[in-house]
LUMKOLKOL-13975 format. One record per atom (N, C-alpha, C): residue in three letters; y, z, x. Coordinates in steps of 0.05 Angstrom, whole numbers, plus 5000, padded with zeros to 4 digits. Layout:
ALAYZX...
END
This chain:
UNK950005527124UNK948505777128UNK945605737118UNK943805757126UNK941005787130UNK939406027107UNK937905897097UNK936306077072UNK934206267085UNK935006527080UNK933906757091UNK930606637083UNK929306717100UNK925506677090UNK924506947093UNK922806977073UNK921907247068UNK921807447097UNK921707627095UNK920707857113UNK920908097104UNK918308307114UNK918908567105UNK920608727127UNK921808947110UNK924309117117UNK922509347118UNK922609547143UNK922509837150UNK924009977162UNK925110247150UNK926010447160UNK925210657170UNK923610697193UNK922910967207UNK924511127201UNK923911417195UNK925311647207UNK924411847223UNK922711657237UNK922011907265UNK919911657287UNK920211767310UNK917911587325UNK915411627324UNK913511857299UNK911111787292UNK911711677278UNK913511597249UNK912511387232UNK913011077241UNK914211067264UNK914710817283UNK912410717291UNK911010937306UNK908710867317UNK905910837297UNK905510967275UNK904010877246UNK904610567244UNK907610487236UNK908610187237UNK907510037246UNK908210037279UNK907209867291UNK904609737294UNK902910067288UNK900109977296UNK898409857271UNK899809897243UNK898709787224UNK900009447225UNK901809457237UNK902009147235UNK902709007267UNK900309097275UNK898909007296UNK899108647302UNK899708557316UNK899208267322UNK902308077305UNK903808267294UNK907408257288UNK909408307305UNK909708117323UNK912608207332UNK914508257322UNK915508577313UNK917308697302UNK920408537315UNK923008537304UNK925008487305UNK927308807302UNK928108857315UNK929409147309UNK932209087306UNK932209217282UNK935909227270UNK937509497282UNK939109517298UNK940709697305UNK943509657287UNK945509487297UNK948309527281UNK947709217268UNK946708997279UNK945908707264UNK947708587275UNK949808657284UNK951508397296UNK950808167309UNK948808197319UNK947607967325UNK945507877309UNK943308077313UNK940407907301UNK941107857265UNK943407927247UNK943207857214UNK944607567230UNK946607557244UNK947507297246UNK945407057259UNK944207157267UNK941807007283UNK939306877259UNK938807127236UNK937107057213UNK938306847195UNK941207007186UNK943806777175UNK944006537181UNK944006457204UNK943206167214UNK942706007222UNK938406257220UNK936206067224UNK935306087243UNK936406177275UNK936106167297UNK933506367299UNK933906587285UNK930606767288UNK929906777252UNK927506767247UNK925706897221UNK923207037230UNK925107217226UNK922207467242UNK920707487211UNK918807617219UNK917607707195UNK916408057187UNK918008167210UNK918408407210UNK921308517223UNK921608627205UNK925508757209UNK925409037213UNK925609187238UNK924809457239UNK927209557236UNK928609787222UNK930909867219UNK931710117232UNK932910147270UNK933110367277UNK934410557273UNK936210477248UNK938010677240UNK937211027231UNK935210927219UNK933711277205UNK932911467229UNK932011297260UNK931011477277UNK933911747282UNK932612007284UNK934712217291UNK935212257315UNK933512147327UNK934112317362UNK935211987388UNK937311797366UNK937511537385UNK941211657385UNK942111797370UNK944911827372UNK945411977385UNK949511967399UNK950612157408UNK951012237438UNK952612267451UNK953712337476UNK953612627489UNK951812617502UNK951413037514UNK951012977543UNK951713197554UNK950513277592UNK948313317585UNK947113167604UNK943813247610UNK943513317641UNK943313537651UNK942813667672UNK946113627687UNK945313627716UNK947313667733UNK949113367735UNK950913397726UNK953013137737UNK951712937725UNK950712927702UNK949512767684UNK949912697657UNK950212447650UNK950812407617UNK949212227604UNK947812307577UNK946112177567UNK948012087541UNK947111837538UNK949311657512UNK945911547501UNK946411557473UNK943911507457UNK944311277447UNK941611147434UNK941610767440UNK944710677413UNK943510817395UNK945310777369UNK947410887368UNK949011017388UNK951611007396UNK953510847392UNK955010777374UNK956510577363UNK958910457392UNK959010237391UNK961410187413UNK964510417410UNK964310447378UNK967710557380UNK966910727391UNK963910967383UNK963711117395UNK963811227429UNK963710957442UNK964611037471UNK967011037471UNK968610867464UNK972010817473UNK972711067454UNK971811197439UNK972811447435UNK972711757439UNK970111677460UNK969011937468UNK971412037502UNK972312327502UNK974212387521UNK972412387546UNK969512467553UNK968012457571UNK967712237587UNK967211987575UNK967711657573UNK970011607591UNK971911687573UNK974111587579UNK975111647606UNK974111887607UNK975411957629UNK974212007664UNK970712047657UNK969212007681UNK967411847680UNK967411667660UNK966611397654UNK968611127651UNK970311117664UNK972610977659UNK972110707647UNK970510637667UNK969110327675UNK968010197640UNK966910467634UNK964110407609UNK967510437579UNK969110557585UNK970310547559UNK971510397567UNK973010227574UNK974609947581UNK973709727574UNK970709767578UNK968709517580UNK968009577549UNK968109817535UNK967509847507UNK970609767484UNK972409827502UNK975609767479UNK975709397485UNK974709327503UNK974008977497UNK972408827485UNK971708987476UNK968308897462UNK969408817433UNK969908507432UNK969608457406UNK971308567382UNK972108607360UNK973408647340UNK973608917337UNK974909127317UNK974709337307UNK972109317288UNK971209187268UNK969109097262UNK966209117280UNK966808897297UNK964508997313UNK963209207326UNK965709337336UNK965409577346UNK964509757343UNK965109737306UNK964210037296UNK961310007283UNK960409667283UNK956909637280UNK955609647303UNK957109487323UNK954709357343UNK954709647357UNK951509767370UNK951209917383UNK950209957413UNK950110137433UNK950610027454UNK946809977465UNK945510087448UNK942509967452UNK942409617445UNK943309647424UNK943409347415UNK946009137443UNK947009207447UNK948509087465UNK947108977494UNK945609207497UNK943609197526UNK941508977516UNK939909107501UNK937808917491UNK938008587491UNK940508617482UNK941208277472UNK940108057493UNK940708267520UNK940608137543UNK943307857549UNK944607867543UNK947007697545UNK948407757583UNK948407597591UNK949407647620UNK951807687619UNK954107687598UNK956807737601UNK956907977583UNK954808167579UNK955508407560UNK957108607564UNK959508607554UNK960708877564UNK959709107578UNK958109247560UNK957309467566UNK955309567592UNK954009307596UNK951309187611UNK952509157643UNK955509047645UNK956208967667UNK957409347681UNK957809387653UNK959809717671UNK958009887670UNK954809877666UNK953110097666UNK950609887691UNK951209677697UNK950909597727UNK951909797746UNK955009787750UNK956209887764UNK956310177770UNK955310317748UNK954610547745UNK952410687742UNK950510517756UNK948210647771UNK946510667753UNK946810627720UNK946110747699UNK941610747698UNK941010867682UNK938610857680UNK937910827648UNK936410617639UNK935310587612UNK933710707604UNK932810877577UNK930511017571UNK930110907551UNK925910807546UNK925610657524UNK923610797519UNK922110697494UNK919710747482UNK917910627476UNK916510617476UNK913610467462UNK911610657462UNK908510537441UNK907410597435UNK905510667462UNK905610477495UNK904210637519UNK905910867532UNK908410957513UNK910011177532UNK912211137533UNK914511267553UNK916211247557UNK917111097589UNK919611097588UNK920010917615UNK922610917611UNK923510957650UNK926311077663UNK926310757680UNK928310537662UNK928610257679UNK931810277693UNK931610237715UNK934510207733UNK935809987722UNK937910017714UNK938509767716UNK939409477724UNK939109567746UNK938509337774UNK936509197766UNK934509267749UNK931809107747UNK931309137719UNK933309087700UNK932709137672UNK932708827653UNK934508737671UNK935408387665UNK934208177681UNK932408067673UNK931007857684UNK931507517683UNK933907467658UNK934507277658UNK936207207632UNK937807057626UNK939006947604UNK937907047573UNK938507197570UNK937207337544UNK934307397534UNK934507497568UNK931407617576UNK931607977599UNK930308077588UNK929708337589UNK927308477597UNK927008647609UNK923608737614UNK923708907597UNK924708947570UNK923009067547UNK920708957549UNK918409037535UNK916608907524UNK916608937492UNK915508737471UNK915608637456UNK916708867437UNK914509107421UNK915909257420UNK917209507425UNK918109577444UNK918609667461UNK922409737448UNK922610007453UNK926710037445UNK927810237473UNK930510157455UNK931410227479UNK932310587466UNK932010797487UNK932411087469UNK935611197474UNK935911137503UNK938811197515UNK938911077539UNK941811137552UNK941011137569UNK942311327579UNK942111387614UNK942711597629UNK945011517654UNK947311577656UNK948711527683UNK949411777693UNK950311787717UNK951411987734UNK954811907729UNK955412237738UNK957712257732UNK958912387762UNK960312367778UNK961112367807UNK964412417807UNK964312697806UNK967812807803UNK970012687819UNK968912537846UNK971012387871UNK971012097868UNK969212067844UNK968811647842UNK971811627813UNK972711397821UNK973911227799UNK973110937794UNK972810867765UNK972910577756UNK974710457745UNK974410217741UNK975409997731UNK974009767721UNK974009697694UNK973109297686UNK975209147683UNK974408947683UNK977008727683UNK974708587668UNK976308437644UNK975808177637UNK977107897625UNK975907697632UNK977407467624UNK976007307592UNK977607247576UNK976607127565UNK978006867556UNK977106717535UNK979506557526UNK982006637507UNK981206827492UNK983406977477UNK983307227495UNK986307407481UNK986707697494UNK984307827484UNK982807857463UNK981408047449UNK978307857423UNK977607937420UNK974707917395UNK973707667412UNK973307647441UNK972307417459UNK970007467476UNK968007327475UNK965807377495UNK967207437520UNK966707497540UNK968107387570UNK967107137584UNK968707027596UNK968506777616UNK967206997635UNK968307177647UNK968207267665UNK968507577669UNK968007827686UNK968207997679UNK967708137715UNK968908387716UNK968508537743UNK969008847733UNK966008967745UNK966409257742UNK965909337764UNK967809587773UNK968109717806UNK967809937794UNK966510077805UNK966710467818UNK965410517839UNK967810677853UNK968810677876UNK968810977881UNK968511017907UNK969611317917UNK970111327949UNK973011447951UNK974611397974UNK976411727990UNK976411738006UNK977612018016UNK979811818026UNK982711938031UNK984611888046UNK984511588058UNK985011418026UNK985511178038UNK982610968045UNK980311118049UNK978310998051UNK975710988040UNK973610758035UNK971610668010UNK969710818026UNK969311008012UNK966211138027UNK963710978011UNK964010987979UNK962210827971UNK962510697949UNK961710457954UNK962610297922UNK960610067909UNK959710017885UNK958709887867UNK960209657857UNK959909377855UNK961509277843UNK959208927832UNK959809067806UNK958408887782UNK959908597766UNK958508507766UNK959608217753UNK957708067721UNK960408027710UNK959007817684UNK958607617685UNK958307477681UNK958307147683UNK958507037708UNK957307167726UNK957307037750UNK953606927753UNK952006947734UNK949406867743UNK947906907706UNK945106837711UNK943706867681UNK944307187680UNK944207397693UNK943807707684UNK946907767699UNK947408037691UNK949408217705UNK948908187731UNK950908207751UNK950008187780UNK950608307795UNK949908467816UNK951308647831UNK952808507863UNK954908477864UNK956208387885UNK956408477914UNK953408557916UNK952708707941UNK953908647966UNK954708347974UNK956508228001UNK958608417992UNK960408467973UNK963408587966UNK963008847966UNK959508967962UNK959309267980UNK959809367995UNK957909168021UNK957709178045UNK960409208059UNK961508978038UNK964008898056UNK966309168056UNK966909238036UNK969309428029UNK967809738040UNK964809758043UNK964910038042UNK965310138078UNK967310388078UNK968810458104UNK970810288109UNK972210118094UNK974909978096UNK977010118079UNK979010058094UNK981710158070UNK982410048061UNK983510138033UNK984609918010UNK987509718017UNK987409698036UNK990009498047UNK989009288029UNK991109108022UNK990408908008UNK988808658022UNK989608618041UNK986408378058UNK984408548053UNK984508728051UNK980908788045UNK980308818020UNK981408808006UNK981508827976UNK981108487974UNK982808317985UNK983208077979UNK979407887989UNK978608048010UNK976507858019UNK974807998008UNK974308257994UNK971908307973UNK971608187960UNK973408017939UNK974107907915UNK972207637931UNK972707477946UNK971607257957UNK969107287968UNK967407577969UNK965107597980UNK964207647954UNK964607717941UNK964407727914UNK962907467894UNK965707247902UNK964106967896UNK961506907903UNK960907007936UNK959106887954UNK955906977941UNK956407217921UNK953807297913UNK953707177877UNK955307017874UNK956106907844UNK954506667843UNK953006627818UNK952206357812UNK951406337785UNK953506267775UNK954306147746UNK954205887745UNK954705877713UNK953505597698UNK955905497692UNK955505157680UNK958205187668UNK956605167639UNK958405257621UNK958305257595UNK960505097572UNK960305277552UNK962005167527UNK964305307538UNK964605537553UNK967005697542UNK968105717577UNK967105537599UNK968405547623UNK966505367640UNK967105247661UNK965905107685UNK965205267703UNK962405257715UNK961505387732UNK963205497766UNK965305237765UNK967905217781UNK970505337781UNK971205397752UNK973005647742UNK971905837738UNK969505947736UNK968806177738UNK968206317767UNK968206167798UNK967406187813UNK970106237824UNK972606057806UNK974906147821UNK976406427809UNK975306477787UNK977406677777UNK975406967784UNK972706927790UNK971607187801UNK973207317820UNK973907217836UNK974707467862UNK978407477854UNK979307427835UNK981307537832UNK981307837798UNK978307757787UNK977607957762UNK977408257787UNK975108227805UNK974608407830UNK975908547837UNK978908277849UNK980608437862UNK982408617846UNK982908577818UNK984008707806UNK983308977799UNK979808997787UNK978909257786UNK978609447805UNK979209247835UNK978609507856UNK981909637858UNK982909517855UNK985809577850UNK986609797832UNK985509737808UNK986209927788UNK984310187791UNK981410237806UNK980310387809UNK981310607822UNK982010497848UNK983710587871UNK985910727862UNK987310597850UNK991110707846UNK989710927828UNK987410907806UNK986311247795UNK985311377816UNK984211367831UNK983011577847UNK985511627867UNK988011567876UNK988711647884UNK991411807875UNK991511727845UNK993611867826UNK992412187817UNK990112217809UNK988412427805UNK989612647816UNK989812847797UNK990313127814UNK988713257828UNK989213337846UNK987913347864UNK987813767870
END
């Protein structure tokens, strides 16, 4: 383990004394502490020595789960992971996002790492990142030129790259909530549980009598960022869930995949076990939306 090198420590408690911060230490790229799961392990060893540690914990207005307007839910950056897999709103018209949050890593982690800090990381297999793909979600950040509403279609630019700018946070973010859609994540890892994913598939879906009127379907580890499996859109939406069509989403699915190989899978097993992660979540999406009382 690696010998911490000096840096100063700040705690904001509000986004004027953030913005005082920043501007007095002008020409510092700040480092922002949300839960630390990553960036203390990152300082620990050696991989970053920032020389500014911004601590978002004191801000008041980054926590907590509320409706914001019509068919709308705002989840705040410092929202703890347990905090989604325990929220009943989540759970239940967010399916996708608490599934993708009860896999996330340890009981430990869960109850540090937060879901700003999860996004940010920029990690292409992030839990949370792949089921708030799928869910249309919208990021809200801050900085000192303003605020800004990023889709997240265009939030991930590459392998642990982000269009934040430097310092720049993330405040919440915003998804829709759609009373006739159901989800599902699927993920693979090498263990059952406290595992990055190899691989990962998030679906939400919405279907009348048997058929996909419209569906999203997001992928982890199929490329440097989250990816959206737009061929397995095209393909499934106005088809019925018979299983050949379920079965050749999963394979159109591949067709928009391009993964690496790594430490923890070959770019060749990840290409084969995608369209069966797919086929599974459209599966499990489906059998909810059509179990639902109706």
């Amino acid at each position: 383990m690696a010998t911490l090198r000096p840096f100063l420590y700040e705690r904001p408690d509000s986004l004027e004394r953030l913005s005082r911060l920043l501007r007095d230490h002008a020409g510092t790229v700040p480092r922002y502490l949300a839960g630390g799961t990553d960036l203390l392990v990152a300082m620990h060893t050696g991989r970053e020595s920032p020389e500014l540690v911004v601590d978002l914990k004191g801000l008041p207005d980054l926590h907590g789960i509320r409706s914001c307007g019509e068919e709308k839910l705002w989840i705040g950056a410092l929202t703890t992971i347990h905090g989604l897999e325990t929220d009943e709103t989540i759970r239940s018209r967010a399916t996708v996002l608490f599934e993708a949050a009860q896999s996330l890593g340890s009981w430990q982690v869960r109850n540090r790492g937060t879901l700003g800090g999860n996004l940010a990381n920029g990690s292409p297999t992030a839990d949370t990142a792949v089921s708030l793909l799928a869910l249309d979600a919208e990021i809200l950040t801050w900085s000192l030129s303003g605020t800004r509403r990023i889709p997240a279609d265009s939030f991930w630019l590459g392998a642990r790259k982000t269009i934040l700018h430097p310092e720049e946070i993330i405040t919440g973010v915003e998804i829709p909530l759609h009373q006739e859609s159901s989800s599902a994540y699927t993920k693979l890892g090498i263990r059952r549980s406290m595992d990055i994913a190899i691989a990962s598939a998030a679906v939400v879906l919405k279907g009348d009598r048997g058929v996909i009127q419209k569906v999203r379907v997001a992928l982890g580890g199929a490329g440097p960022t989250p990816v959206r499996a737009r061929s397995a859109e095209a393909y499934l939406t106005g088809r019925s869930s018979l299983a050949g069509h379920i079965i050749q989403a999963g394979k159109e699915a591949a067709k928009d995949s391009h993964p690496r190989t790594s430490s923890r899978a070959s770019r060749e097993y990840r290409l084969s076990v995608i369209p069966v992660l797919v086929e599974r979540s459209i599966r499990s999406a489906f059998e909810r939306l059509e179990n639902r009382p109706h």
